[in-house]
MIPA-556156 format. One record per atom (N, C-alpha, C): residue in three letters; x, y negated, z. Coordinates in steps of 0.001 Angstrom, whole numbers, padded with zeros to 6 digits, always signed. Layout:
<atoms>
ALAXYZ...
</atoms>
This chain:
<atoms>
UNK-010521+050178-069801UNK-011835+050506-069211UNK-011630+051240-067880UNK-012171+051032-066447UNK-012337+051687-066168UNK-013560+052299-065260UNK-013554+053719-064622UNK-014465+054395-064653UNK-015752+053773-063435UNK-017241+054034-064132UNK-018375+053396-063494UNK-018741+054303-062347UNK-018264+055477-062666UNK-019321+057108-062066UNK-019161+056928-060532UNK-017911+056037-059713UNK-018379+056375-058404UNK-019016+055047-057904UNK-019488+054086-058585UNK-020091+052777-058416UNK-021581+052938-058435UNK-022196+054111-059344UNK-023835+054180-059099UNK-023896+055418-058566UNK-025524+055377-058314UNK-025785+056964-057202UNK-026158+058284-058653UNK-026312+057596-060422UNK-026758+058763-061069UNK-025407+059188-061595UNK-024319+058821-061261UNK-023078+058784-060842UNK-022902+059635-062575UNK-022786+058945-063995UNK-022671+058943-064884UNK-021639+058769-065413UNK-021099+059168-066663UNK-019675+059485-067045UNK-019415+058179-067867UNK-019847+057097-067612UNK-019904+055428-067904UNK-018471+054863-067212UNK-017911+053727-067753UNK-016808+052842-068017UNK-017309+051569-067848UNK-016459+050414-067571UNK-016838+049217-067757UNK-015353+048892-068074UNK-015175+047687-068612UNK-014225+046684-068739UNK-013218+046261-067531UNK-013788+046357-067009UNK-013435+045672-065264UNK-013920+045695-064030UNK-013832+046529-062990UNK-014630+046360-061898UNK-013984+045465-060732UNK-014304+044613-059840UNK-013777+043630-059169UNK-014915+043683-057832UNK-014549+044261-056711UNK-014703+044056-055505UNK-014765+043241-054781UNK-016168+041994-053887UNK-015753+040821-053647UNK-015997+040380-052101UNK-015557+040025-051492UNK-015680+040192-049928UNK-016173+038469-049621UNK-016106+037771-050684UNK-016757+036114-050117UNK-017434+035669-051017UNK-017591+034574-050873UNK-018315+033622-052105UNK-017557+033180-052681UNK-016231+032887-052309UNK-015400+032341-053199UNK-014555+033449-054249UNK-014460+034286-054064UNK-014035+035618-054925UNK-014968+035612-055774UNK-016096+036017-055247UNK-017391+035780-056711UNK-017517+034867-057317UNK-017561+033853-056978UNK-017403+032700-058193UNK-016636+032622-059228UNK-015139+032872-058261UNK-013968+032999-059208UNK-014021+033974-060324UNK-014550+035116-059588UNK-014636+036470-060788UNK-015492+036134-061558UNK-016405+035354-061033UNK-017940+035321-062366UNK-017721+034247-063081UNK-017127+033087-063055UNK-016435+031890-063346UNK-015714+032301-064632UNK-014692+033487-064085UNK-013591+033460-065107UNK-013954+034337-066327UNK-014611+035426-066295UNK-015548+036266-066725UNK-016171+035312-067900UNK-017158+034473-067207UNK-017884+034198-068216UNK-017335+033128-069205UNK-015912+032100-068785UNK-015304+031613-069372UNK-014741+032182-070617UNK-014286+033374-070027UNK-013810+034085-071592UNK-015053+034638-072504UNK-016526+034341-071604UNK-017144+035140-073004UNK-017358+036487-072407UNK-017515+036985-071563UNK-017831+038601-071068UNK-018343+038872-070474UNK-019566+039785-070869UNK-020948+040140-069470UNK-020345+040467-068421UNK-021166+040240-067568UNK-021179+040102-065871UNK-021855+040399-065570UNK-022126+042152-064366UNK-023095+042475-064318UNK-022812+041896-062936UNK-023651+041982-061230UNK-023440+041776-059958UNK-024178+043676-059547UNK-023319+044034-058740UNK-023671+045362-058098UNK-023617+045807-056652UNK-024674+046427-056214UNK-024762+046653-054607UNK-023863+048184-054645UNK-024572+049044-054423UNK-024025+050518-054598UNK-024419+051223-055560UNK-025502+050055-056446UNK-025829+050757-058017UNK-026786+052025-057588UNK-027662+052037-056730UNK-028490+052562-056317UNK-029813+053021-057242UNK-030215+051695-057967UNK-031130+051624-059188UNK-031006+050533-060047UNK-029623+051499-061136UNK-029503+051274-062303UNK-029219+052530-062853UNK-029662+052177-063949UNK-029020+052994-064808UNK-028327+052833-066078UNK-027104+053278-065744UNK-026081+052927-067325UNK-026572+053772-068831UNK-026875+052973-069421UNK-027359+053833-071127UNK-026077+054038-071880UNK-024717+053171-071359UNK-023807+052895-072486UNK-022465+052567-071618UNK-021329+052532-072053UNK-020648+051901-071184UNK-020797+050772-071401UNK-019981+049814-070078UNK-020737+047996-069583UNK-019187+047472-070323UNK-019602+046983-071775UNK-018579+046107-072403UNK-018064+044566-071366UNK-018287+045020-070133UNK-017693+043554-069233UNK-017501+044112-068360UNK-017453+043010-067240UNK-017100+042715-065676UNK-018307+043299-064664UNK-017987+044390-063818UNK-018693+044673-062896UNK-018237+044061-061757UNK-019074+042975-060718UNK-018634+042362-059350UNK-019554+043113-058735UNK-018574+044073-057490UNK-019210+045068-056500UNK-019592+044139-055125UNK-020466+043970-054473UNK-020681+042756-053582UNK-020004+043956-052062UNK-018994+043540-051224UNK-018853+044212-049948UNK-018405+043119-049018UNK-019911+042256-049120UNK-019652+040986-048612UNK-020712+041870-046786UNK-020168+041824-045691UNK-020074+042355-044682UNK-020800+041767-043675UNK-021720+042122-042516UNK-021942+041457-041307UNK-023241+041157-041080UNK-023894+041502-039694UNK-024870+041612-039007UNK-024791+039983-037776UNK-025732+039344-038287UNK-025997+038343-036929UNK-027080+038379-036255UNK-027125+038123-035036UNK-028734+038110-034428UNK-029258+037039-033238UNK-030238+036635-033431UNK-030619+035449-032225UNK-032415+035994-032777UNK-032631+035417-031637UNK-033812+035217-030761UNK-034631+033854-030107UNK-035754+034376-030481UNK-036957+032992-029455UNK-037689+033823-028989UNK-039106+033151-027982UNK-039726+033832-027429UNK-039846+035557-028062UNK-040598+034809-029270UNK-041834+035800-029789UNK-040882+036885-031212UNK-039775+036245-031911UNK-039403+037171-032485UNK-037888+037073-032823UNK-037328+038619-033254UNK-035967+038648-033536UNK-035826+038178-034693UNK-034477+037761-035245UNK-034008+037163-036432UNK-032500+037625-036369UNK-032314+038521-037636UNK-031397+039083-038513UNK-030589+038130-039485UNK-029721+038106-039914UNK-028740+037084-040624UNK-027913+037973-041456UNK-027720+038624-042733UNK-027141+039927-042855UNK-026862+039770-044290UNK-025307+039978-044028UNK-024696+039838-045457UNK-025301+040294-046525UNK-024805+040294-047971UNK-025381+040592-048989UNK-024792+042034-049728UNK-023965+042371-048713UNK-023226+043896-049094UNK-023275+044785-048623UNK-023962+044590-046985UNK-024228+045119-045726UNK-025387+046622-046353UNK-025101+047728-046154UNK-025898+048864-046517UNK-026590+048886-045699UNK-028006+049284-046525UNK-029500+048943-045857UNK-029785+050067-045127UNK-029256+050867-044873UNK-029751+052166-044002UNK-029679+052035-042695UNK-027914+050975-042960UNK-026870+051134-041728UNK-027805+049924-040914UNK-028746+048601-041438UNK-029031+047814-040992UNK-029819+048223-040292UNK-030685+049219-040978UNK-031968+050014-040007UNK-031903+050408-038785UNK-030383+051222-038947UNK-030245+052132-037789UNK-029545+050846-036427UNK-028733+049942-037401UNK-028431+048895-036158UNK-029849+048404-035636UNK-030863+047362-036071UNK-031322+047100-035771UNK-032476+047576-034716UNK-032500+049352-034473UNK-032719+049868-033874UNK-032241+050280-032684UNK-031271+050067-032774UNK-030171+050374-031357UNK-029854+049021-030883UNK-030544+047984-031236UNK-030345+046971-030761UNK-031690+046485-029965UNK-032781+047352-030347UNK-033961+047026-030349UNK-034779+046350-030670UNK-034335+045930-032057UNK-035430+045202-033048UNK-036310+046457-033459UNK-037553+046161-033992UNK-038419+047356-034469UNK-038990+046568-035965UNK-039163+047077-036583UNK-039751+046802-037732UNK-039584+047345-038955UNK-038378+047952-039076UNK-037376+047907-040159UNK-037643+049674-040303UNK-037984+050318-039640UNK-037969+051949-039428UNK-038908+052429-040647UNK-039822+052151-040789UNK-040588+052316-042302UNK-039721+052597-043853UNK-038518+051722-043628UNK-037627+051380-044610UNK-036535+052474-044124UNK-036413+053018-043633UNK-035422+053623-043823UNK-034595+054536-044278UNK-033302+054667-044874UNK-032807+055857-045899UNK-033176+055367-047428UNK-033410+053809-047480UNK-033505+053493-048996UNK-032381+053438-049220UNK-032282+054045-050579UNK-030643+053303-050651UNK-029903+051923-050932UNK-028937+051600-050691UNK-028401+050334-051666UNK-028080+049679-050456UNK-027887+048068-051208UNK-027496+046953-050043UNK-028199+045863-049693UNK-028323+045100-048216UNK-029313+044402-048244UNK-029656+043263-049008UNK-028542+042692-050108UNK-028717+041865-050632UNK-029751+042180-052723UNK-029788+043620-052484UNK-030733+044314-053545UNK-032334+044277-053215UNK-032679+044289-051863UNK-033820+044176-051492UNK-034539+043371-051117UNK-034098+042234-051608UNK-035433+041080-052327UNK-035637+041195-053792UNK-034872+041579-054448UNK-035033+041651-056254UNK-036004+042514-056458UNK-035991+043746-055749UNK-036999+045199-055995UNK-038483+045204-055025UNK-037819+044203-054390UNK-038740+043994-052999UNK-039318+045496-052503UNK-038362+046164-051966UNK-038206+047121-051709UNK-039024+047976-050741UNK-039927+049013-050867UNK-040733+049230-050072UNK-041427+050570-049660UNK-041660+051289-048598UNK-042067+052831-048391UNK-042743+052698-047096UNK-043503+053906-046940UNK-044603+053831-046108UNK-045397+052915-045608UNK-046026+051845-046190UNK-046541+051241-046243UNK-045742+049332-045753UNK-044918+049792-045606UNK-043879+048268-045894UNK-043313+047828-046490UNK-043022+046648-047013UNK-042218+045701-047861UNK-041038+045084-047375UNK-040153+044704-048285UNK-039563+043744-047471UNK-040205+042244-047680UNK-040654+042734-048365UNK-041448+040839-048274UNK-042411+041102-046613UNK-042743+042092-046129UNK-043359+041969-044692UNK-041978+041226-043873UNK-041100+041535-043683UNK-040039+041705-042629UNK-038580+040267-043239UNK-039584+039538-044413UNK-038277+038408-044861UNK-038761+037407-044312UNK-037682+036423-043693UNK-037682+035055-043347UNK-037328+033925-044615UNK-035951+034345-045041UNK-035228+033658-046260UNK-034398+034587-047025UNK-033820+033939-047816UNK-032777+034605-048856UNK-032125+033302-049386UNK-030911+033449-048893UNK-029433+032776-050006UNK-028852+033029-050790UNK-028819+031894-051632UNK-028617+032237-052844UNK-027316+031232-053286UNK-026137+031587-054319UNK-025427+031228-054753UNK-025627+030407-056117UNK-025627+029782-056687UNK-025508+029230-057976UNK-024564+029507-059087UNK-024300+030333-059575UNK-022816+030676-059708UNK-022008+030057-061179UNK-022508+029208-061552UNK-022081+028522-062207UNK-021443+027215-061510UNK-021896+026648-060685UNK-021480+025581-060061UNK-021128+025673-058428UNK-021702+026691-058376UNK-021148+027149-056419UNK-022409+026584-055708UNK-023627+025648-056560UNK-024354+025316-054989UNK-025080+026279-054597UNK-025221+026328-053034UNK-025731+027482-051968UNK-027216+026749-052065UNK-028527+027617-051984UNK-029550+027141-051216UNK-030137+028222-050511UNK-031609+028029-049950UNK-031862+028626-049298UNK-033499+028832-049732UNK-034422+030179-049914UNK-035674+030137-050215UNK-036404+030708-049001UNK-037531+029477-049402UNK-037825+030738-048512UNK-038623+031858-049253UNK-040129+032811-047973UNK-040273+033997-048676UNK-041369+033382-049398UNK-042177+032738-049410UNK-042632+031998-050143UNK-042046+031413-051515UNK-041202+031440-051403UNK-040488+030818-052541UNK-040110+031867-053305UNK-039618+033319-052957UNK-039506+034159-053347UNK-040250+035150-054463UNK-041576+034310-054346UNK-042487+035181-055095UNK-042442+037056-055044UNK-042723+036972-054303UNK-042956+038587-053749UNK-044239+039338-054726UNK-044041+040239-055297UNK-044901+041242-055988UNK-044515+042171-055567UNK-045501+043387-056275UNK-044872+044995-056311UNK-043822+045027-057062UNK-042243+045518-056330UNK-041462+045577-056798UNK-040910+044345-057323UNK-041325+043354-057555UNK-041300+042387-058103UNK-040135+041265-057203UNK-040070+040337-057707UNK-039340+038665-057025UNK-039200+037856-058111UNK-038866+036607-057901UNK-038352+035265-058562UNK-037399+036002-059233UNK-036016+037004-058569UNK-035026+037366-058136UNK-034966+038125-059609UNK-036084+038551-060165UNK-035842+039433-061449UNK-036450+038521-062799UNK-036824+036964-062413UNK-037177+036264-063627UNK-036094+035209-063395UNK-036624+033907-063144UNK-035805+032461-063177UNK-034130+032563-062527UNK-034186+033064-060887UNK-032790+033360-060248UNK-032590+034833-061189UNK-032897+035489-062094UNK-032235+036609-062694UNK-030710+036335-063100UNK-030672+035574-063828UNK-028816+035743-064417UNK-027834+034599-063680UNK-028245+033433-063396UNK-027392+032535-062932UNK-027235+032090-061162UNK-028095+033563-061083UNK-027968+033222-059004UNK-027397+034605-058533UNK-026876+034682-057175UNK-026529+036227-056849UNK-027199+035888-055268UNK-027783+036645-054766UNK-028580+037016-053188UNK-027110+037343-052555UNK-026353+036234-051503UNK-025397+036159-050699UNK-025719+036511-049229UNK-027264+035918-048843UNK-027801+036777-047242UNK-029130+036483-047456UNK-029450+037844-046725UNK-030678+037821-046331UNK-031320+037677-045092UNK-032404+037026-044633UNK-032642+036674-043372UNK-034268+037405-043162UNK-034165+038271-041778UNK-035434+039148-041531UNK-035857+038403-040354UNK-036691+038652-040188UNK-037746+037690-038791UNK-039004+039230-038856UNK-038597+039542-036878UNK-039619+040847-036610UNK-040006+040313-035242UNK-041230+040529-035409UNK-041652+040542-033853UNK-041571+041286-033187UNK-041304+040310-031574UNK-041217+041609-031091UNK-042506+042264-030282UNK-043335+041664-030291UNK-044393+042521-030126UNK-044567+043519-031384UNK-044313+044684-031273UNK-044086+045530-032734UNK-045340+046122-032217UNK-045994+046440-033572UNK-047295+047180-034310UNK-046389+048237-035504UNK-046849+049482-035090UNK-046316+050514-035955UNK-047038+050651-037139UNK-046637+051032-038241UNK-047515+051007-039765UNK-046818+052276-039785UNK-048760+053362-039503UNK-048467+054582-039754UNK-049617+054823-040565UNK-049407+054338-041845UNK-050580+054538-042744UNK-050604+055429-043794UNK-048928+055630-044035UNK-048894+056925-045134UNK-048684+057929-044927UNK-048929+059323-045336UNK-048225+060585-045416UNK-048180+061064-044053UNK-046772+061831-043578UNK-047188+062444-041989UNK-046950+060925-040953UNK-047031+060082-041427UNK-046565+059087-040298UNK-048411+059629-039261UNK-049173+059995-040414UNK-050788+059481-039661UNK-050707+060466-038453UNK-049973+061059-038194UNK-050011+061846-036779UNK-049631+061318-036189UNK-049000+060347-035858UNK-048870+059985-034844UNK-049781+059066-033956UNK-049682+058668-032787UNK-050628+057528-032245UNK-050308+056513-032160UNK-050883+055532-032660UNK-050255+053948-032396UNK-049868+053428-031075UNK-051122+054632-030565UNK-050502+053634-028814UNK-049332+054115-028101UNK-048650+055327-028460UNK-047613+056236-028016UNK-046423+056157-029090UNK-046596+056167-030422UNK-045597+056394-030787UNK-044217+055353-030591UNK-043112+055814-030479UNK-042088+054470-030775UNK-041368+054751-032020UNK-040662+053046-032560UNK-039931+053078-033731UNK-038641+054183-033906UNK-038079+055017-032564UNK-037324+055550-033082UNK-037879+057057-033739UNK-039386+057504-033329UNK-040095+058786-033873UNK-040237+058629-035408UNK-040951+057299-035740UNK-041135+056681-036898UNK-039767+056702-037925UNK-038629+056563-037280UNK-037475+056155-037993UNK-037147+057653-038728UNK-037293+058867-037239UNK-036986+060011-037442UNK-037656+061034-038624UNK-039020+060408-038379UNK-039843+060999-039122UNK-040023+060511-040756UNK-039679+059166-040916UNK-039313+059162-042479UNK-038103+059465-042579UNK-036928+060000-042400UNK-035327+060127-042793UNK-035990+061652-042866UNK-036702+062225-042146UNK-037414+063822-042384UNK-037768+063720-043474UNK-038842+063332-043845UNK-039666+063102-045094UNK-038322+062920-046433UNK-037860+062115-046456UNK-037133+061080-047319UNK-036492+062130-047625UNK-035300+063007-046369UNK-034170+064196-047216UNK-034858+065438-047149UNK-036323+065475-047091UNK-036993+066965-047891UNK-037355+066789-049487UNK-037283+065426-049257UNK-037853+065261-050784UNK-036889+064860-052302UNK-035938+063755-051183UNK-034666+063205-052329UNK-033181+064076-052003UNK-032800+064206-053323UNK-031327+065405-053547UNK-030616+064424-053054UNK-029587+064740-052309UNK-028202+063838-052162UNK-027548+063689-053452UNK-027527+062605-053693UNK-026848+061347-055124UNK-025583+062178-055118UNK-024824+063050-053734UNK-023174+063569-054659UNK-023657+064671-055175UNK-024488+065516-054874UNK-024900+066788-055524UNK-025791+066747-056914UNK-026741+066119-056915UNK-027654+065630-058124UNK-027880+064345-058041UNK-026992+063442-059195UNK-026777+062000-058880UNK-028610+061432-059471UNK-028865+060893-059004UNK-030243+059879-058836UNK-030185+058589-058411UNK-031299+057957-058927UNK-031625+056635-058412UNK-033274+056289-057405UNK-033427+057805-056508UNK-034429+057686-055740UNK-035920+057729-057280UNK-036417+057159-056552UNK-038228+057152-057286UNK-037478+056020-058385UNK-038099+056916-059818UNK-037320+056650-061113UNK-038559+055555-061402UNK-040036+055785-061190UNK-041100+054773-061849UNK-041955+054370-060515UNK-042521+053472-060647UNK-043313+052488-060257UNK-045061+053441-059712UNK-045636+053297-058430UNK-046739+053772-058829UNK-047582+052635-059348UNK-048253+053484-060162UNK-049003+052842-061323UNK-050156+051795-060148UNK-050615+050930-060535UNK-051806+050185-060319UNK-052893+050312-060918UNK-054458+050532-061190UNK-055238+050429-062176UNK-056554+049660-061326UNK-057132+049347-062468UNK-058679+048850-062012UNK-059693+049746-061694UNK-060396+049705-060760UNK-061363+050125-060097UNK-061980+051414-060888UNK-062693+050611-062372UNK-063268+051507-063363UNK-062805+052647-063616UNK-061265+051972-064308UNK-060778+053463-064681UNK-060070+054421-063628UNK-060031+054111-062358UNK-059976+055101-061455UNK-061164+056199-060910UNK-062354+055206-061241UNK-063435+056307-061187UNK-063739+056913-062425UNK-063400+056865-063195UNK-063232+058110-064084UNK-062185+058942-063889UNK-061018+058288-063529UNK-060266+059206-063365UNK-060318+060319-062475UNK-060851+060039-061041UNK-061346+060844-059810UNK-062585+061582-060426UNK-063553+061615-061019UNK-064624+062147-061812UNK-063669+063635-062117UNK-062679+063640-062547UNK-062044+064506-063137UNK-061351+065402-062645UNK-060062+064154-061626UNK-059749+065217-060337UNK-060022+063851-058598UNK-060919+064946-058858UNK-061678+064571-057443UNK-060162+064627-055953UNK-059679+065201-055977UNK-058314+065193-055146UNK-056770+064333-055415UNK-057412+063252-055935UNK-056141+062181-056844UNK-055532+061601-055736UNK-054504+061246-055242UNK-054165+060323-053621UNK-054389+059099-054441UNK-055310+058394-053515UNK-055199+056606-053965UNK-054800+055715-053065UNK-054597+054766-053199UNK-054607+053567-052110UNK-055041+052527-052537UNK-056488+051956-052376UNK-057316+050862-052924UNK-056856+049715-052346UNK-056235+048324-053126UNK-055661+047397-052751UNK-056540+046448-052785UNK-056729+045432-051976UNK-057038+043532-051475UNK-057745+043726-052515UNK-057581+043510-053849UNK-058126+042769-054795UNK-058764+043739-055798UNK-059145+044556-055473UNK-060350+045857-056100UNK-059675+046984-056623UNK-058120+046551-057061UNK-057294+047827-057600UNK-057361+048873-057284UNK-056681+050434-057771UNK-056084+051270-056989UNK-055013+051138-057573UNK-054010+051956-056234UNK-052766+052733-056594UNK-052547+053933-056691UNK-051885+054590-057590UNK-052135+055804-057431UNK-050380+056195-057565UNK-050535+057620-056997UNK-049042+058220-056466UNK-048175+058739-057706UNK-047114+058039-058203UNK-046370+058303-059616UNK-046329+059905-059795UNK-045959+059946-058503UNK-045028+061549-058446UNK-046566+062661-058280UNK-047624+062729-058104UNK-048334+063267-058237UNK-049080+063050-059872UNK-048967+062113-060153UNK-049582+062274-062137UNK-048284+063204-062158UNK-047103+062734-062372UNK-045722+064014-062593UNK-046300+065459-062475UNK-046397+065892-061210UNK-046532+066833-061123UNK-047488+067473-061569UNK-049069+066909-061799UNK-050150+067462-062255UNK-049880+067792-063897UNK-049043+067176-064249UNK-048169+067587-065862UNK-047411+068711-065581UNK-046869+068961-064589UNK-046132+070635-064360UNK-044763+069873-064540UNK-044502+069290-064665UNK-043101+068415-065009UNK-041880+068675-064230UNK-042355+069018-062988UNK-041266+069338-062034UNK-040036+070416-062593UNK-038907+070064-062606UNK-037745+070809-063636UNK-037582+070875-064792UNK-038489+070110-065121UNK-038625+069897-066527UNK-037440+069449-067407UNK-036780+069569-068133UNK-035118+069387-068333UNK-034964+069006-069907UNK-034193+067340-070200UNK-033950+066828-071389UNK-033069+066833-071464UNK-031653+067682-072156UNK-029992+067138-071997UNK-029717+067612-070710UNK-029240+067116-069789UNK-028911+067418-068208UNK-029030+066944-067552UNK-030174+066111-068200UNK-031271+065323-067236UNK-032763+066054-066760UNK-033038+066433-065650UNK-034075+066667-064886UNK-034862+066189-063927UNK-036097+066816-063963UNK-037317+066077-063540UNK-037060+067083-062113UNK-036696+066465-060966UNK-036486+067120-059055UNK-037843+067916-059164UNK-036968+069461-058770UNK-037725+069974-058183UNK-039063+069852-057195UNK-038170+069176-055939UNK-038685+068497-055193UNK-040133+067833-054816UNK-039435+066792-055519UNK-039851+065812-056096UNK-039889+064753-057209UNK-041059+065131-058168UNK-041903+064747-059490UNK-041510+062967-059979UNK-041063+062373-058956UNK-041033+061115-059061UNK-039573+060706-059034UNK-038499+061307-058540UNK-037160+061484-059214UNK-036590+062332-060335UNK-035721+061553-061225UNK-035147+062142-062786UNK-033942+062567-061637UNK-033168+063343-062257UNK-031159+063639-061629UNK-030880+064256-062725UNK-029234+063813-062496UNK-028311+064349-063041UNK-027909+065497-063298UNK-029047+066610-063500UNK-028894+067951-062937UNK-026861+068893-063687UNK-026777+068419-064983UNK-025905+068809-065500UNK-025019+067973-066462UNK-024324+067590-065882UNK-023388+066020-066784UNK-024448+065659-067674UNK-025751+064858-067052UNK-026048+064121-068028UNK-025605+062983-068735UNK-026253+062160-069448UNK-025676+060929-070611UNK-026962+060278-069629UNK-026593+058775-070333UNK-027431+057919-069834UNK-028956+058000-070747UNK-028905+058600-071878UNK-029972+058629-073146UNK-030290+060248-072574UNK-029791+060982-072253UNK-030502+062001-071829UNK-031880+061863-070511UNK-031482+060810-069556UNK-032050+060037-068562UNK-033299+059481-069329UNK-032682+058751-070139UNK-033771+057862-071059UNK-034758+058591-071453UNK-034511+060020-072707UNK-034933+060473-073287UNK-036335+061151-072380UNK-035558+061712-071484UNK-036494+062592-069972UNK-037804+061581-069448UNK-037317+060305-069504UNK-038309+058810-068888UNK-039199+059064-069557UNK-039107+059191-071228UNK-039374+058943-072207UNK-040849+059794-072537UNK-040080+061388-072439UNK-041186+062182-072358UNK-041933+062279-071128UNK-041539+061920-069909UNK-042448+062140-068754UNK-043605+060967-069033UNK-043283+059331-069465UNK-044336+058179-069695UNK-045394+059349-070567UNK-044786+059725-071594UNK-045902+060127-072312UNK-047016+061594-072061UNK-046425+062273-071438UNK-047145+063363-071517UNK-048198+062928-069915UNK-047899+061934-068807UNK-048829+061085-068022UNK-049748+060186-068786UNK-049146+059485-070001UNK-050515+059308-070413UNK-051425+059973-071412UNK-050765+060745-071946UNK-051711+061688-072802UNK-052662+062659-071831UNK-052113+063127-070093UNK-053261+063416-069562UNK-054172+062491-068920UNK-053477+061162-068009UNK-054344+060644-067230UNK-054999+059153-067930UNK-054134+059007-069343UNK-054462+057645-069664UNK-053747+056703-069053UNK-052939+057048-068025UNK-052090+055790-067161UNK-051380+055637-067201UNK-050233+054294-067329UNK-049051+054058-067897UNK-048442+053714-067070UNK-047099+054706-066785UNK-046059+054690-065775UNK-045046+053505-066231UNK-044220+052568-065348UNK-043771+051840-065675UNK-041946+051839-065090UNK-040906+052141-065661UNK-039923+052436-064559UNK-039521+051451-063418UNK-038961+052007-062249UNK-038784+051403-061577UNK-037150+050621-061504UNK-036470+051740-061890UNK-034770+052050-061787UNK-035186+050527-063354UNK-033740+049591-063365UNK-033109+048834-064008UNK-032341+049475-064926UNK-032094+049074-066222UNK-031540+049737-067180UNK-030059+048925-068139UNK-029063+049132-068260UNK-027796+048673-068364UNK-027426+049360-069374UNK-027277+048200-070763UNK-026559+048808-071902UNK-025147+048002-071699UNK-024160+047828-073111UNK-023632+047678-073666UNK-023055+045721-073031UNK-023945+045172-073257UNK-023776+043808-072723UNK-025147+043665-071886UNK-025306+044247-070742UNK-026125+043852-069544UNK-027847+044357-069947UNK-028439+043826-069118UNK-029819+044726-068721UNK-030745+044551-070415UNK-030959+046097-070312UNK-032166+045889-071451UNK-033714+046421-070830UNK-034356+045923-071932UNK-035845+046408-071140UNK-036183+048325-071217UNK-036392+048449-069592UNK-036530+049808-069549UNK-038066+050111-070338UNK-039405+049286-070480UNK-040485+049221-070951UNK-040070+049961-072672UNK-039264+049329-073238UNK-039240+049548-074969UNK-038503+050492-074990UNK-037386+051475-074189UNK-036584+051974-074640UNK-036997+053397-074500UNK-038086+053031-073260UNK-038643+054421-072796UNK-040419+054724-072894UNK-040972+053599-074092UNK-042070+054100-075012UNK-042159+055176-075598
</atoms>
C-alpha cells in the first residue's frame, strides 16, 4: 500500500494499492488497461481537491500530470487548448498575463483543468460551462479519442454528462475555453458589487476574489479541506417565502426558472455550527461551508461532521443540503447522499 495523504487537499491518513503518475494518453491506458485486467479499482485523480477518502482505495490511483497551455485566436475571441493536468489557478493567472479575460471569477479553485467539467465548477457568478468550447475525452477501454461539445456536455449545477454516462469508462484528456474578447465583467456577487463595470479591469477582479477566497478558505497544508464541502441548496419559490417570513435577511439568488438559491454556508452558520467539532473533523471557523481536518481526522469523522451539519440545517430551515466534495470508499465512489443522511 502506499500512502494517499499527499495526493488529496483533506490530506488523510488513507493508502491505496498503487499510485501511478501519467504524463500521456498512452501511460493511462496502459495503467487503466492493466489495472482493470487484473480485476482492480481504478480511481483517475487531479490533485484530489474534492474527494474524500472514507477508507483506504483497495486499487490503482492514476494521478493525471498531463501538462500544457495552447492558444490561437479569430477576430472576436480567444481559444485555450489545455491539458488535463494543467492546475486551474495557474491557467487563470496565465491567461491573464496573456490577456485573455474571463477566467478571473474562477480563480484560486482548486484542482486541475481537466476536473472542471465533471463539477462544472463555479464562483462569483461563473461557470465553467460559461467559458467551455469542448472537452476530450479518452475511451479507456479501447483508446478512442472524441470530442464534445458544451452542449453535449450537459452542464448543470455542479453537474455534467462527466458524473453519469462518461462517469467510469472515459477520463477528460483537454479542455477547450473560448472568451471573448470583448470582455464584460460579472460583478454580481459579494464585494465584486463595488466595483464599476465601466472601470473595473480583470486583473482588480482577479485580485479581489484570491482576497475573498484566502480570508475565507484555510490553506489545505495547515487544515487539510476540500474547499465548500455542500452544494448551495436550490428551492422553489414557495418554500422560500416562508422561509424569508422567518428570517427576513436570508441571501438569495432567484434563478431563470422561479427557483431560489440560497447560501450553504449561511444556513451553517445560522445553526452556530462554525467550530463545531466531530472526531478531528471541524466545521471552519471562517467559514460555515468548509469541514477540515482540524486534528488527524478519519475519513468517517468527515462523514460523521457532514452528517450532523445535513441534519441540524434541516431540522432548522427544512432544507436539504446536498454534498458537494465526491466520496471514495474501499473499491471507488460511494454515494455521499446515503452515507451522510
Amino acid at each position: 500500500m502506499q500512502s494517499l495523504t499527499p495526493f488529496h487537499t483533506f490530506h488523510l491518513p488513507t493508502k491505496a494499492s498503487e499510485i501511478i503518475e501519467y504524463t500521456n494518453v498512452e501511460q493511462l491506458l496502459t495503467a487503466w488497461q492493466t489495472a482493470t485486467n487484473a480485476n482492480q479499482p481504478v480511481l483517475l485523480l487531479g490533485q484530489g481537491s474534492n474527494v474524500l477518502f472514507t477508507d483506504d482505495f483497495h486499487g490503482v490511483v492514476l494521478i493525471n500530470k498531463m501538462q500544457g497551455i495552447e492558444q490561437r485566436e479569430d477576430a472576436n475571441f480567444h481559444y485555450l487548448h489545455v491539458q488535463g493536468g494543467q492546475n486551474w489557478h495557474e491557467l487563470v493567472k496565465t491567461s491573464l498575463s496573456l490577456g485573455i479575460y474571463g477566467l478571473e471569477n474562477l480563480a484560486l479553485i482548486p484542482g486541475v483543468a481537466g476536473s472542471a467539467p465533471i463539477q462544472n465548477i463555479g464562483a462569483y457568478g461563473v461557470e465553467f460551462a460559461n467559458v467551455c468550447d469542448f472537452v476530450d475525452v479518452v475511451h479507456l477501454p479501447t483508446g478512442e479519442r472524441s470530442r464534445l461539445s458544451k452542449e453535449a456536455c450537459r452542464f448543470g449545477y455542479r453537474d455534467s454528462i462527466f458524473k453519469h454516462e462518461y462517469k467510469d469508462e472515459y477520463a477528460i484528456i483537454v479542455v477547450g475555453l473560448k472568451l471573448p474578447k470583448a470582455w464584460t465583467p460579472v460583478l454580481n456577487y459579494g464585494s465584486l458589487a463595488q466595483f464599476e463595470p465601466e472601470t473595473v479591469t480583470a486583473q482588480q477582479v482577479f485580485e479581489e476574489v484570491c482576497a475573498v477566497r484566502s480570508s475565507k478558505l484555510p490553506n489545505p497544508d495547515k487544515f487539510g479541506n476540500a474547499g465548500s464541502f455542500f452544494k448551495n441548496p436550490v428551492i422553489d419559490a414557495v418554500t422560500f417565502q416562508q422561509i424569508q417570513t422567518a428570517y427576513p435577511n436570508i441571501p438569495n439568488y432567484p434563478q431563470a426558472d422561479g427557483t431560489v438559491k440560497l447560501a450553504a454556508g449561511w444556513l451553517i452558520d445560522q445553526c452556530g455550527l462554525k467550530g463545531f467539532q466531530v472526531g478531528g473533523a471541524a466545521v471552519h471557523a471562517q467559514q460555515a461551508l468548509v469541514l477540515i481536518n482540524k486534528e488527524n481526522a478519519t475519513g468517517m469523522d468527515i462523514v460523521n461532521l457532514a452528517k450532523a451539519v445535513r441534519q441540524k440545517v434541516r431540522d432548522k430551515f427544512g432544507v436539504e443540503l446536498h454534498p458537494e466534495v465526491r466520496f471514495m470508499g474501499k473499491n471507488g465512489e460511494i454515494d455521499s447522499e446515503l452515507i451522510t443522511r
